[in-house]
The first five atom37 places (N, CA, C, CB, O) and aatype in JSON, in Angstrom:
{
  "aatype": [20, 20, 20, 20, 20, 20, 20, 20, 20, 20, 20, 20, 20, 20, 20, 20, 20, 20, 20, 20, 20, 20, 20, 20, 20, 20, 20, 20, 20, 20, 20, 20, 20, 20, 20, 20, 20, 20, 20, 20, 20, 20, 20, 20, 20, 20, 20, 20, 20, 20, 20, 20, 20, 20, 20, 20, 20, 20, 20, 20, 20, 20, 20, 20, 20, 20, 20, 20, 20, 20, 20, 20, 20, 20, 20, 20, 20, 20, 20, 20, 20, 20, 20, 20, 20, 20, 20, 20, 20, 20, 20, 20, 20, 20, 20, 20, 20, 20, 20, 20, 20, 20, 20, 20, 20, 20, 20, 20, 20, 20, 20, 20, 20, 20, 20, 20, 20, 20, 20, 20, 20, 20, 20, 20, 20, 20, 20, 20, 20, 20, 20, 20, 20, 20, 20, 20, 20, 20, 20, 20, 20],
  "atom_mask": [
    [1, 1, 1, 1, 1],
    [1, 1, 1, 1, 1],
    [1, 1, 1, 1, 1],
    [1, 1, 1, 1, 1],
    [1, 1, 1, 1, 1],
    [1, 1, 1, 1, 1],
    [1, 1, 1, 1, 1],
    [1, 1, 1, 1, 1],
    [1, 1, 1, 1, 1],
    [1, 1, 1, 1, 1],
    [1, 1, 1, 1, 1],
    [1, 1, 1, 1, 1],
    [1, 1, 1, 1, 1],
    [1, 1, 1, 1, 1],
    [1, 1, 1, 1, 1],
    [1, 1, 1, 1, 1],
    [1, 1, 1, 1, 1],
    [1, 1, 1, 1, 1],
    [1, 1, 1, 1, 1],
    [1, 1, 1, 1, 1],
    [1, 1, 1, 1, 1],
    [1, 1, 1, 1, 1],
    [1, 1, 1, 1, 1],
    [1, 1, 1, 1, 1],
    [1, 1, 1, 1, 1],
    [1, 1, 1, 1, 1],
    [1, 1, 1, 1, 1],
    [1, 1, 1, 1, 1],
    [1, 1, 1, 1, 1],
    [1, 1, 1, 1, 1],
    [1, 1, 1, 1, 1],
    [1, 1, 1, 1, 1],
    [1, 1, 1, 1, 1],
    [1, 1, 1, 1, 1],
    [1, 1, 1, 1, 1],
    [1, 1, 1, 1, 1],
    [1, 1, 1, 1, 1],
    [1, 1, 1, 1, 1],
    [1, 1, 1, 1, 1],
    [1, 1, 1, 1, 1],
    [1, 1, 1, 1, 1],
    [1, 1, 1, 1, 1],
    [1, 1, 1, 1, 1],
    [1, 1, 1, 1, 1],
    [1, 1, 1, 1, 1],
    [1, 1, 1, 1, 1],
    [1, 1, 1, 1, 1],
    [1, 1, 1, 1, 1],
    [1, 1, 1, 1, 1],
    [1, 1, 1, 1, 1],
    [1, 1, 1, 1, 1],
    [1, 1, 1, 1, 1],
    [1, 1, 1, 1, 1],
    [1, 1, 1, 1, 1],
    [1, 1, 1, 1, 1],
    [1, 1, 1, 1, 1],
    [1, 1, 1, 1, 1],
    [1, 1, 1, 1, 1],
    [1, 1, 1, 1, 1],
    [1, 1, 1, 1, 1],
    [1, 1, 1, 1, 1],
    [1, 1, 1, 1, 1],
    [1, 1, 1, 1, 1],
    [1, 1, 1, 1, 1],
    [1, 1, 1, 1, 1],
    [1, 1, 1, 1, 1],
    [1, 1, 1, 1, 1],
    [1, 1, 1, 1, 1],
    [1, 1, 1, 1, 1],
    [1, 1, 1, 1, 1],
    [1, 1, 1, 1, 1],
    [1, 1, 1, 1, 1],
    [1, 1, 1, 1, 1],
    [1, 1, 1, 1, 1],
    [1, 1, 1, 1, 1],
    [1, 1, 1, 1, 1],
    [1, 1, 1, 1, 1],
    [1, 1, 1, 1, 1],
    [1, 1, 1, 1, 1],
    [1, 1, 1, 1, 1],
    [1, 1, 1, 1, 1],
    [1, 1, 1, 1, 1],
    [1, 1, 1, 1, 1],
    [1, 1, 1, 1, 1],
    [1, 1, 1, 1, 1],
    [1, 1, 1, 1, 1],
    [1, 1, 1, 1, 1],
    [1, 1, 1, 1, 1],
    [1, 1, 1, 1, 1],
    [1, 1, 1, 1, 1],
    [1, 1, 1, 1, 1],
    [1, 1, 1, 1, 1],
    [1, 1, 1, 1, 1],
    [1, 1, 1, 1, 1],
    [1, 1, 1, 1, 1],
    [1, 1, 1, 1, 1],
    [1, 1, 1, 1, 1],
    [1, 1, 1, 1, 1],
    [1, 1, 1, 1, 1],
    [1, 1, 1, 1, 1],
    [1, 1, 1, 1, 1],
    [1, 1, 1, 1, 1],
    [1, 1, 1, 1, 1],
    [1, 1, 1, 1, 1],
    [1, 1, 1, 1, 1],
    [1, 1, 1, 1, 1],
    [1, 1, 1, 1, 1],
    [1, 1, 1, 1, 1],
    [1, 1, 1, 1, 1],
    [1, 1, 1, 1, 1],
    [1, 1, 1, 1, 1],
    [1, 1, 1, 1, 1],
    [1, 1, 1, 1, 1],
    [1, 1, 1, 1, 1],
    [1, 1, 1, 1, 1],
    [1, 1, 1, 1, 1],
    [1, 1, 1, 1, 1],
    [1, 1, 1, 1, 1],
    [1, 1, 1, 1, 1],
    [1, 1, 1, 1, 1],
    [1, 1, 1, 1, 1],
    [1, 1, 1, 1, 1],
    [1, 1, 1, 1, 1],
    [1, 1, 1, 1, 1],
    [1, 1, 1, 1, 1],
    [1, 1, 1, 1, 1],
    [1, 1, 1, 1, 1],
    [1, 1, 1, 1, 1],
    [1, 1, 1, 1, 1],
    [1, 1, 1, 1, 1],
    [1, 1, 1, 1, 1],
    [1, 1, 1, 1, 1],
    [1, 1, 1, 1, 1],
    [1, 1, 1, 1, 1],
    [1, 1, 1, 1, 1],
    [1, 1, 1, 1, 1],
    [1, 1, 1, 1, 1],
    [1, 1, 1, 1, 1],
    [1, 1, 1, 1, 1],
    [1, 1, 1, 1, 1],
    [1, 1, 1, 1, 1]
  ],
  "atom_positions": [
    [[0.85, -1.17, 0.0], [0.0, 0.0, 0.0], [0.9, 1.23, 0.0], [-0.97, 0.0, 1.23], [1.75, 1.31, 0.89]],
    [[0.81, 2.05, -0.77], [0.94, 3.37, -0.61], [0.75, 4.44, -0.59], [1.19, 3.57, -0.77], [0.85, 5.2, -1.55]],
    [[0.36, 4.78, 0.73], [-0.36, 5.8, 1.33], [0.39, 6.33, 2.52], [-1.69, 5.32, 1.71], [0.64, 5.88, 3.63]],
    [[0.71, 7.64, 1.79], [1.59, 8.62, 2.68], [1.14, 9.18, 3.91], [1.93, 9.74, 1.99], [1.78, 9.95, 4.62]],
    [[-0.02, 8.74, 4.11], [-0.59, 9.23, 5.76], [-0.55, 8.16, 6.56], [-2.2, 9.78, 5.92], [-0.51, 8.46, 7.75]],
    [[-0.54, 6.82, 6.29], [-0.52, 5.63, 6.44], [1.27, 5.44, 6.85], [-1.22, 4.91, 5.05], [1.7, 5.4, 8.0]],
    [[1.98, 5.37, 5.82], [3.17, 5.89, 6.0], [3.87, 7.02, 7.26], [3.22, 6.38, 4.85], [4.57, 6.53, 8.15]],
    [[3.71, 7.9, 7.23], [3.95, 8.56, 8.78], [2.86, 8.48, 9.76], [4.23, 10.1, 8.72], [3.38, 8.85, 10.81]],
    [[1.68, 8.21, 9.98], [1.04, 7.24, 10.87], [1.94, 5.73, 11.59], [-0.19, 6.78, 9.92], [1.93, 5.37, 12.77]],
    [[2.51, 5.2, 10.66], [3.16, 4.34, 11.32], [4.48, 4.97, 12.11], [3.45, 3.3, 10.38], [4.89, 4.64, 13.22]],
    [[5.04, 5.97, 11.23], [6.61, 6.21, 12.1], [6.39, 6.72, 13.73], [7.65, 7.67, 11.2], [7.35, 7.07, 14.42]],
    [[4.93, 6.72, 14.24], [4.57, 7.47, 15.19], [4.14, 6.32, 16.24], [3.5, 8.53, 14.73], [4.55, 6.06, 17.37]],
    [[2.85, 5.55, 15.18], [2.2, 4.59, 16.12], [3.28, 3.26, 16.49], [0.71, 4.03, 15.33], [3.31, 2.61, 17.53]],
    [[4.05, 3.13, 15.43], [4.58, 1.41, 15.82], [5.47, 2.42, 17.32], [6.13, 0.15, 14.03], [4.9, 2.25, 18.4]],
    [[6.11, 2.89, 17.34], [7.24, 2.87, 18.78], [5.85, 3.09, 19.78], [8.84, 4.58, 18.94], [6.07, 2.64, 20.91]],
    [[5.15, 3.38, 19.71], [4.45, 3.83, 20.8], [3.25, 2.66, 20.79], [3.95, 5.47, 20.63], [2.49, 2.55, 21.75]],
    [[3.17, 1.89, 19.74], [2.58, 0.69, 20.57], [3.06, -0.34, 20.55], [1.46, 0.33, 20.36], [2.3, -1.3, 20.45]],
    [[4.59, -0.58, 20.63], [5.8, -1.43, 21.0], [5.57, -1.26, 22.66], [7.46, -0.78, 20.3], [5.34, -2.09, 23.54]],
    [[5.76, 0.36, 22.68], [5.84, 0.74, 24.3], [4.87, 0.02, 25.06], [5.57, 2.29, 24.63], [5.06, -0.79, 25.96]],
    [[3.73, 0.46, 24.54], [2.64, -0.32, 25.38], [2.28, -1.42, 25.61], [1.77, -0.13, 25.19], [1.48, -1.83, 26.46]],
    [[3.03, -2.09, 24.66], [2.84, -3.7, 24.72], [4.24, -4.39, 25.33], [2.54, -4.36, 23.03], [4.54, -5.58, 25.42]],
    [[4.8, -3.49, 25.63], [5.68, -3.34, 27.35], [5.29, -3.32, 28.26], [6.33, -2.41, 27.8], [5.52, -4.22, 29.07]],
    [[4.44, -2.18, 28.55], [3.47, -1.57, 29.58], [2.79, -3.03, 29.9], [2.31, -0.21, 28.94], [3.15, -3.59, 30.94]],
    [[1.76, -3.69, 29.0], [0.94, -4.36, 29.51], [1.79, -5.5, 30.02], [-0.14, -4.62, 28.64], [1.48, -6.05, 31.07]],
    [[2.62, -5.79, 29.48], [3.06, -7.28, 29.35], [4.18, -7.45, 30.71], [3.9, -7.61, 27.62], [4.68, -8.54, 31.01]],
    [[4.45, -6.14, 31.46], [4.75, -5.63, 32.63], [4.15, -5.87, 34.04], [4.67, -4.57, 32.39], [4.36, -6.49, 35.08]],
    [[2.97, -4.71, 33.28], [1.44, -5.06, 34.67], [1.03, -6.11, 34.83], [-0.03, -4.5, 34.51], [0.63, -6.43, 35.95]],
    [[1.0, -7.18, 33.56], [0.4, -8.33, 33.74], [0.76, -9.49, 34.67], [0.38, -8.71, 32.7], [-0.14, -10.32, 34.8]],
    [[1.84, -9.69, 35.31], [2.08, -10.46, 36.66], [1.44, -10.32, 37.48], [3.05, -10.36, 37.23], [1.07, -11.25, 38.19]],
    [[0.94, -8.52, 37.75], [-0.08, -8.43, 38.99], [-1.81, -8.34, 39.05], [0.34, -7.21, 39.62], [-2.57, -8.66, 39.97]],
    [[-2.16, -7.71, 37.51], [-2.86, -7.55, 37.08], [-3.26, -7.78, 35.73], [-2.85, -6.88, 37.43], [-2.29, -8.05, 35.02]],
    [[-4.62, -7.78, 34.96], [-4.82, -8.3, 33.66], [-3.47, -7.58, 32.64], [-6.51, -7.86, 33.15], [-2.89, -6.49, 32.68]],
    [[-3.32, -8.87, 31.68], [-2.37, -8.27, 30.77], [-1.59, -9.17, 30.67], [-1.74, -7.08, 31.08], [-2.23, -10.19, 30.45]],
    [[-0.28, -9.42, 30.72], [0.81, -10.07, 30.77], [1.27, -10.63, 29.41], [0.64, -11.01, 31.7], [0.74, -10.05, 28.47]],
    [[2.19, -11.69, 29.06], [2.84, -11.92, 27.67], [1.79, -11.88, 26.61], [3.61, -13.33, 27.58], [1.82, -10.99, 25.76]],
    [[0.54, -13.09, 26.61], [-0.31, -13.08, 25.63], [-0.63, -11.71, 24.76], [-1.42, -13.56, 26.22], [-0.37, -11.64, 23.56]],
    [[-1.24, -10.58, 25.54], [-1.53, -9.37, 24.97], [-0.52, -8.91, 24.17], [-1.82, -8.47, 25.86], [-0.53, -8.88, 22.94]],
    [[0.72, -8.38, 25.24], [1.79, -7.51, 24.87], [2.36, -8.41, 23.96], [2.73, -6.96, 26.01], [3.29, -7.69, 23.61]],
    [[2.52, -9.55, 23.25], [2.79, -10.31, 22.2], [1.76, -9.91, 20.97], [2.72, -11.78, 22.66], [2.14, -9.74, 19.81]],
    [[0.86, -9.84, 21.27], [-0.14, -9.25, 20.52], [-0.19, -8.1, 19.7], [-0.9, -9.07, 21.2], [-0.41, -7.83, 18.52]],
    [[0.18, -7.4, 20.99], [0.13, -5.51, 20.44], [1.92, -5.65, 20.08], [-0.42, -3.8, 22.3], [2.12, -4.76, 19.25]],
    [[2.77, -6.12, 20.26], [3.79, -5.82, 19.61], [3.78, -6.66, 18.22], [4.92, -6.01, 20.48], [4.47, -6.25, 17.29]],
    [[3.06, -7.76, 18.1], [2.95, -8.11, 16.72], [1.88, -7.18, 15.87], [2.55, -9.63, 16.68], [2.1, -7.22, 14.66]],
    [[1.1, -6.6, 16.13], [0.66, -5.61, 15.76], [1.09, -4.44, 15.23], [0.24, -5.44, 16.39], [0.48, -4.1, 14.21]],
    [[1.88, -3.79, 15.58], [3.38, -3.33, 15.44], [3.63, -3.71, 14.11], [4.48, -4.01, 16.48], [3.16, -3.36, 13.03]],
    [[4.7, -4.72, 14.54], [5.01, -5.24, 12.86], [3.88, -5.68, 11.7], [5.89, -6.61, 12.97], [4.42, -5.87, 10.61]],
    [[1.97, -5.95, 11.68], [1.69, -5.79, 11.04], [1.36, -4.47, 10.36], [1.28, -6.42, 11.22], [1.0, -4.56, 9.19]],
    [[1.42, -3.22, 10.93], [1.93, -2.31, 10.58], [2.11, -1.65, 9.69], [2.47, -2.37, 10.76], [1.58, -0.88, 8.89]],
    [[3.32, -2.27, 10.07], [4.88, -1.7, 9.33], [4.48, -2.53, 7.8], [6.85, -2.48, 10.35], [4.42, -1.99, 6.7]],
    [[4.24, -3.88, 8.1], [4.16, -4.48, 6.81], [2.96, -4.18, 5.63], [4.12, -5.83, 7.14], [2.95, -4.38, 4.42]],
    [[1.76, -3.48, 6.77], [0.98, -2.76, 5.65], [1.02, -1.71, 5.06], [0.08, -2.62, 5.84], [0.38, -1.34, 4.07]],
    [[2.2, -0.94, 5.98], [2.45, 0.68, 5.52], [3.72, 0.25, 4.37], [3.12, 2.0, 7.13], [3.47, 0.69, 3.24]],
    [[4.98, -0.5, 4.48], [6.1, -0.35, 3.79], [6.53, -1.52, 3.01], [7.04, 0.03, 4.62], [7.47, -1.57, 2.21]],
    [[5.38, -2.83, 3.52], [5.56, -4.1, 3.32], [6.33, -4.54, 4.16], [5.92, -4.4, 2.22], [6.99, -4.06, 5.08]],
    [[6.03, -6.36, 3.38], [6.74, -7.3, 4.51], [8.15, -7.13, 4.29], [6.37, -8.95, 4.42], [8.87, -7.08, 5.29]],
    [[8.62, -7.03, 3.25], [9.94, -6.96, 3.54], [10.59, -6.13, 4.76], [10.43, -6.54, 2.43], [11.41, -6.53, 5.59]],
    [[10.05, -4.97, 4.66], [10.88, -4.19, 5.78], [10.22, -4.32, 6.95], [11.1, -2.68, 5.56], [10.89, -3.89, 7.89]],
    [[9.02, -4.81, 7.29], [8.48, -5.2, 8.64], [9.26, -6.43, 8.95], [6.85, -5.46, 8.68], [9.52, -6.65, 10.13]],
    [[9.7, -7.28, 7.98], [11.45, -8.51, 8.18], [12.21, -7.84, 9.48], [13.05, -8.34, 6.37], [12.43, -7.94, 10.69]],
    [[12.49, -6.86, 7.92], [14.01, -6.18, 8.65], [13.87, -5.31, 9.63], [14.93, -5.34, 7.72], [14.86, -4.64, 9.94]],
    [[12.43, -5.08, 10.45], [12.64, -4.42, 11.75], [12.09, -5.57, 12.17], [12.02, -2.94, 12.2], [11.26, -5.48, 11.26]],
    [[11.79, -6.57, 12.7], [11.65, -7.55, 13.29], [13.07, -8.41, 13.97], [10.9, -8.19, 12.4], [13.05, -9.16, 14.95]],
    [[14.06, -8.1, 13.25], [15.14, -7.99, 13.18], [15.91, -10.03, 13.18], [15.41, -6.78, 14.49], [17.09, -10.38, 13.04]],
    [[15.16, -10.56, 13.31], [15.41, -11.68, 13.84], [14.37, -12.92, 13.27], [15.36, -11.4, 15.3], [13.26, -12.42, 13.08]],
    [[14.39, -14.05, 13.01], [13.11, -14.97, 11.84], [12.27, -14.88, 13.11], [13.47, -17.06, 11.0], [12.69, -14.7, 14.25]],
    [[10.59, -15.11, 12.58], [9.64, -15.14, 13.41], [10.0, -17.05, 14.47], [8.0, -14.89, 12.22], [9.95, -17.37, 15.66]],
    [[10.21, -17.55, 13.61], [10.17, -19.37, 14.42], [11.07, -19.26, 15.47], [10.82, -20.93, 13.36], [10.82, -19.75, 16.58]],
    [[12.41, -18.48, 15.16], [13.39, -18.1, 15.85], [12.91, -17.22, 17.28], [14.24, -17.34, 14.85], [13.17, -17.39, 18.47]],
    [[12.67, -16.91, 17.06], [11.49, -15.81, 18.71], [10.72, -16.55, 19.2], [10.2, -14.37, 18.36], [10.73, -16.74, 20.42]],
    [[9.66, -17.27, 18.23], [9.11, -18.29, 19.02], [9.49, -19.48, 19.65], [8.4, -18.6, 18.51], [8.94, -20.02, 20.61]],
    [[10.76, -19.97, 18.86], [11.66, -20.86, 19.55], [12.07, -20.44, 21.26], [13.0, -20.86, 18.58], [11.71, -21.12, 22.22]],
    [[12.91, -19.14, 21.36], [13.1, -18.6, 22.52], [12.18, -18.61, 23.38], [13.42, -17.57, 22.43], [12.23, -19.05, 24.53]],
    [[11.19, -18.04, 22.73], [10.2, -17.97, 23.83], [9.5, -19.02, 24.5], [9.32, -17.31, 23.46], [8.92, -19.02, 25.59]],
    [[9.65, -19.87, 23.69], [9.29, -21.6, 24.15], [10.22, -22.21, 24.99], [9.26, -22.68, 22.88], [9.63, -22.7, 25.95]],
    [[11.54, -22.4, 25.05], [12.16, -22.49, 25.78], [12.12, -21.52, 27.18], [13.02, -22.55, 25.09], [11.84, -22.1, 28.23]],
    [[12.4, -20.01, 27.22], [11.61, -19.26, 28.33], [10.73, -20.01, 29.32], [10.71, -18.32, 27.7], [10.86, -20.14, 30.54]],
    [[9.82, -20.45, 28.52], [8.56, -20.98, 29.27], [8.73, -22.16, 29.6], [7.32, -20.96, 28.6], [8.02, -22.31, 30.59]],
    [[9.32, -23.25, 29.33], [9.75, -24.45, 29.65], [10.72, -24.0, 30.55], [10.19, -25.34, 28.55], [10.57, -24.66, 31.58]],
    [[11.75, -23.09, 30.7], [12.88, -23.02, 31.26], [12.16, -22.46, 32.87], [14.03, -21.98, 30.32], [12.57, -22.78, 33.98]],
    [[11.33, -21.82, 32.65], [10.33, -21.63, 33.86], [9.38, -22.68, 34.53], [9.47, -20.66, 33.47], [8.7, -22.29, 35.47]],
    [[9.28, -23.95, 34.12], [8.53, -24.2, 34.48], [9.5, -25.18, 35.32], [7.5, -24.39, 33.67], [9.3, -25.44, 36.51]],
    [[10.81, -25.78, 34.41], [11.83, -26.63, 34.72], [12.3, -26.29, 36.54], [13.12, -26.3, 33.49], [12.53, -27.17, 37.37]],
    [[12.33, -24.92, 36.75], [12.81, -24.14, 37.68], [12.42, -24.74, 39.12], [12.33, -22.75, 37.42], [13.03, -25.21, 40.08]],
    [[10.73, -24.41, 38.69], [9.81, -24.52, 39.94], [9.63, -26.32, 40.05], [8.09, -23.54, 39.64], [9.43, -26.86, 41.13]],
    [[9.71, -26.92, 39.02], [10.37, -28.33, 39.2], [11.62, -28.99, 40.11], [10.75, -28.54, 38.05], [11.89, -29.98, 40.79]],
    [[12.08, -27.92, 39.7], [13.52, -28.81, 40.0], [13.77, -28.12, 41.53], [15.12, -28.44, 38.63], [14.36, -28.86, 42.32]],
    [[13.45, -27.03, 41.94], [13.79, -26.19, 43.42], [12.52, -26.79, 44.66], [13.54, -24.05, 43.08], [12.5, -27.12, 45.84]],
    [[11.66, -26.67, 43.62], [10.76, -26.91, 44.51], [9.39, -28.4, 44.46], [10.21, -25.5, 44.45], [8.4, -28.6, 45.17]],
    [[10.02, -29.22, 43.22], [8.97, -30.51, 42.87], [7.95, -30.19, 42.06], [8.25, -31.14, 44.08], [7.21, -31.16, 41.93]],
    [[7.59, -29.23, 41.45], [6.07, -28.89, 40.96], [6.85, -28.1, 39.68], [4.82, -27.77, 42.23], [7.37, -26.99, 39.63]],
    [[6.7, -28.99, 38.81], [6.51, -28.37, 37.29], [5.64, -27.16, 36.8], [5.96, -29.38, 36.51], [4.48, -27.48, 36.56]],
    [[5.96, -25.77, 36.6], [5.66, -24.59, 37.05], [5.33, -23.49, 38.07], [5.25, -24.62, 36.72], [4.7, -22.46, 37.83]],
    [[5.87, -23.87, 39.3], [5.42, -23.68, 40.47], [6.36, -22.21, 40.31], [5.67, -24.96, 41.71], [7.51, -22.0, 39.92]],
    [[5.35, -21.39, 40.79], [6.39, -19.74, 40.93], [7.05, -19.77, 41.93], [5.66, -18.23, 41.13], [6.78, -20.09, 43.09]],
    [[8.34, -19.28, 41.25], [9.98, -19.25, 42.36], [9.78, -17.54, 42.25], [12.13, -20.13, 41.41], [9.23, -16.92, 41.33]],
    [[10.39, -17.02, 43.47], [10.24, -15.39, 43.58], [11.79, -15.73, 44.43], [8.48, -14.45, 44.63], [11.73, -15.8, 45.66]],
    [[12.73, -15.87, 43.96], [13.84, -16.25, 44.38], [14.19, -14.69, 45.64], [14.95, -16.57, 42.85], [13.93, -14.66, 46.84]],
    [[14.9, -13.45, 44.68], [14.95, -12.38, 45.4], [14.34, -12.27, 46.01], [14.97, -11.56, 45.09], [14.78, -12.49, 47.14]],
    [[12.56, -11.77, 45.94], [11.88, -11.72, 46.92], [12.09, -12.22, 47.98], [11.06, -11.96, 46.72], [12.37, -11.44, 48.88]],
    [[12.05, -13.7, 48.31], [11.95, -14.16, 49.29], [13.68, -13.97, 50.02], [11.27, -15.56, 49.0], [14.06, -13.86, 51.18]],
    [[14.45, -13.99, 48.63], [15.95, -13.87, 49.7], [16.06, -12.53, 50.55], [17.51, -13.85, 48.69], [16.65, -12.28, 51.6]],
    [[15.2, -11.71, 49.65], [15.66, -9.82, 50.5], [14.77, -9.31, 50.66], [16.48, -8.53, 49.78], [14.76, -8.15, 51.07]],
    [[13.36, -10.19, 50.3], [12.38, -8.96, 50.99], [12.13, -7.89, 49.83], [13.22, -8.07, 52.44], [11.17, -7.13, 49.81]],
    [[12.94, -7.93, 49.07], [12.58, -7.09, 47.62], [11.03, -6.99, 47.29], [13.29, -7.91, 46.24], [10.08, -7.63, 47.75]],
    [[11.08, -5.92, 46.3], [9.58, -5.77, 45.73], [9.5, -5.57, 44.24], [8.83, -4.52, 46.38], [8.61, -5.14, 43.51]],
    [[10.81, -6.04, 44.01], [11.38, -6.36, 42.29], [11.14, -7.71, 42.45], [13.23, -6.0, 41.73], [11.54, -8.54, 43.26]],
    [[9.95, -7.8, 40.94], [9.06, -8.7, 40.7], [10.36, -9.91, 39.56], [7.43, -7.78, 39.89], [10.28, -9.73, 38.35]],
    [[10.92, -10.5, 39.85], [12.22, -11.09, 39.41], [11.8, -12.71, 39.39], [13.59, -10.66, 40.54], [12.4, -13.24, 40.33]],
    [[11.23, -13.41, 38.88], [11.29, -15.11, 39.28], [10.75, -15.62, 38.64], [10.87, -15.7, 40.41], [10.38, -14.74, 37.86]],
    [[10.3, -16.63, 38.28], [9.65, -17.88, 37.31], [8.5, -17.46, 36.73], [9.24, -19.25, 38.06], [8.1, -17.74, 35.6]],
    [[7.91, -16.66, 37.67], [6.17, -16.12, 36.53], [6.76, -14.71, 35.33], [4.3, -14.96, 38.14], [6.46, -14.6, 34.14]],
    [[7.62, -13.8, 36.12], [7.83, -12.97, 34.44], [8.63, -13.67, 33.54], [8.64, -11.44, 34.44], [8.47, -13.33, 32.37]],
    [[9.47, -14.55, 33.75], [10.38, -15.44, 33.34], [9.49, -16.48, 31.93], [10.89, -16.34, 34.88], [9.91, -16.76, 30.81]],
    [[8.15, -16.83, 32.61], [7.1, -17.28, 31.34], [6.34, -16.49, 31.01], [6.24, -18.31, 31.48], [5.6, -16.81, 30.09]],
    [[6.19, -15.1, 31.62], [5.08, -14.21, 30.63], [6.18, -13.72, 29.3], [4.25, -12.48, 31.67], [5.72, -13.56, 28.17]],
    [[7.61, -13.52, 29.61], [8.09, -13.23, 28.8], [8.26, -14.52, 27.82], [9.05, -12.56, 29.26], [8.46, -14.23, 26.64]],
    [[8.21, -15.99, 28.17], [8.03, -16.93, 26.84], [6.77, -17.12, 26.43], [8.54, -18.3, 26.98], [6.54, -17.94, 25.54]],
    [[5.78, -16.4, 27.02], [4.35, -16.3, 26.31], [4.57, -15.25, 25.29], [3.06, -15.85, 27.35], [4.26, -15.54, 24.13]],
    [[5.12, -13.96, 25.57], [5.39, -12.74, 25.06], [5.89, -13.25, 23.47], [6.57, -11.87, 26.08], [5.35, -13.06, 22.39]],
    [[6.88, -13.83, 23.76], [7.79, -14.01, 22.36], [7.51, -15.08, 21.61], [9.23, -14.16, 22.57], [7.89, -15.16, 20.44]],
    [[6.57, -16.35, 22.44], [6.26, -17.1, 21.24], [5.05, -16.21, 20.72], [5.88, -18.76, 21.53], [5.04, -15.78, 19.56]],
    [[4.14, -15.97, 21.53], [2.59, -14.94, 20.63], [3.21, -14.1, 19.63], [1.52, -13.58, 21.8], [2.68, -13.86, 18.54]],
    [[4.79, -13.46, 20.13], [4.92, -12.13, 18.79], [5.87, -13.01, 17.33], [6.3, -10.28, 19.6], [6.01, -12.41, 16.26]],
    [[6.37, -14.31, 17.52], [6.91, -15.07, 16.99], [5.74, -15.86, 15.92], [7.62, -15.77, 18.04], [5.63, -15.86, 14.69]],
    [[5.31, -16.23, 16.53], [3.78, -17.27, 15.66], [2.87, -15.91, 14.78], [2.18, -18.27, 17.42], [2.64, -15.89, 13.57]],
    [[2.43, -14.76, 15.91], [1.73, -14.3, 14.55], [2.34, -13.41, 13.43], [0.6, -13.57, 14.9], [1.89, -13.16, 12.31]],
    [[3.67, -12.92, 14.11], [4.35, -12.16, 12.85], [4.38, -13.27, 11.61], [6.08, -11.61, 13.26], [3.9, -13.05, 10.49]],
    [[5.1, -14.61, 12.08], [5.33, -15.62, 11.15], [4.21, -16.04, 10.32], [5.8, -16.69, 11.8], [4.32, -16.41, 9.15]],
    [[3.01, -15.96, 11.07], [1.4, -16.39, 10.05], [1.44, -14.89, 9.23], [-0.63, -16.66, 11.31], [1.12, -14.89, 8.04]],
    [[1.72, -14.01, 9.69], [1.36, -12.4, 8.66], [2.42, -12.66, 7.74], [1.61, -10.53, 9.52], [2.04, -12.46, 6.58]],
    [[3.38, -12.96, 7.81], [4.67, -13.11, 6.85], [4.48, -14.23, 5.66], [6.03, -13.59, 7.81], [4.8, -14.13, 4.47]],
    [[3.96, -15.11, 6.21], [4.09, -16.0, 5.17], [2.68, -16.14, 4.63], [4.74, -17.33, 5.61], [2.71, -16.74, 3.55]],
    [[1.29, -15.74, 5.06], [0.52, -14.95, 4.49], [0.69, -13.98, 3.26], [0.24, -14.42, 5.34], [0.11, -14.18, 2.19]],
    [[1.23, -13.28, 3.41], [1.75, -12.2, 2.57], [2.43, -12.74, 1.54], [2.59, -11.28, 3.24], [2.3, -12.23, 0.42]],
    [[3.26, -13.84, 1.74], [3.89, -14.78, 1.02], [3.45, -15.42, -0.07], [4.15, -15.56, 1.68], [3.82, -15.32, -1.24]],
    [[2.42, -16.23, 0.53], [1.23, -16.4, -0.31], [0.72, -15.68, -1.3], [0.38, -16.44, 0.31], [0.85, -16.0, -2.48]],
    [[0.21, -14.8, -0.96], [-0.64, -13.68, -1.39], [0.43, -13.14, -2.68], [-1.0, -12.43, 0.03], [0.71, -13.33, -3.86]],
    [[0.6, -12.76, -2.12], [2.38, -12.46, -3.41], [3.01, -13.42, -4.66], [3.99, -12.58, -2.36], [3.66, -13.1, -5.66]],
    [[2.55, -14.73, -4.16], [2.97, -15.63, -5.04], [1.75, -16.09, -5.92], [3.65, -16.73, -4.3], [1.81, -16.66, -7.02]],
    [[0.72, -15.76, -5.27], [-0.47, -16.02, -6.82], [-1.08, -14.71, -7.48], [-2.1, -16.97, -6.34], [-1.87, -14.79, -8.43]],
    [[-0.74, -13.7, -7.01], [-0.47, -12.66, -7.78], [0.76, -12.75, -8.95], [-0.23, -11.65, -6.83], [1.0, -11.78, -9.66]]
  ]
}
């Protein structure tokens, strides 16, 4: 598409709803929100970009293959769950390690540990379905 309002509409909206899909994916340990969404709204983001400039360059700010993120992020979440297994017997069981060592109120342990592998497989899987969508679409044209 090319459409020059569409076009600087994005140079504005994608950083600022990257941000927010920080924001949520932040709050969400304590309150609604957490990886699912903010995977969401940051793949959102890159669909975007890919409707304002195409997929190619929504690629190259993605910076990294979509399976590849979702890979990470799958591991993340296994690597969290391994944790509360192995410290404490219960395959996902939340470890708040700091917390409990200092009394801290830095939210640090096994539950952001899988919102962030929820985070990156959700922004991994749907960038990768918009990408190769487009793919498609491109090739029977």
């Amino acid at each position: 598409m090319n459409s020059l309002i569409l076009t600087a509409a994005t140079r504005v909206l994608v950083p600022v709803i990257v941000a927010f899909s920080f924001v949520v994916f932040m709050r969400g340990h304590n309150a609604p929100g957490g990886g699912f969404v903010g995977g969401l709204l940051a793949a959102t983001a890159f669909a975007l970009i890919a409707k304002a400039r195409g997929t190619d360059a929504a690629r190259r700010a993605l910076h990294f293959r979509p399976l590849s993120i979702a890979a990470i992020g799958l591991a993340c979440a296994l690597a969290s769950g391994f944790w509360g297994g192995i410290a404490r017997g219960q395959f996902l069981r939340g470890m708040w390690p700091l917390l409990e060592a200092t009394g801290s109120h830095l939210p640090l342990g096994s539950i952001p540990l899988f919102d962030l592998g929820v985070y990156l497989v959700v922004l991994g899987a749907v960038t990768g379905i918009l990408f190769a969508l487009d793919d498609a679409i491109e090739e029977d044209d």
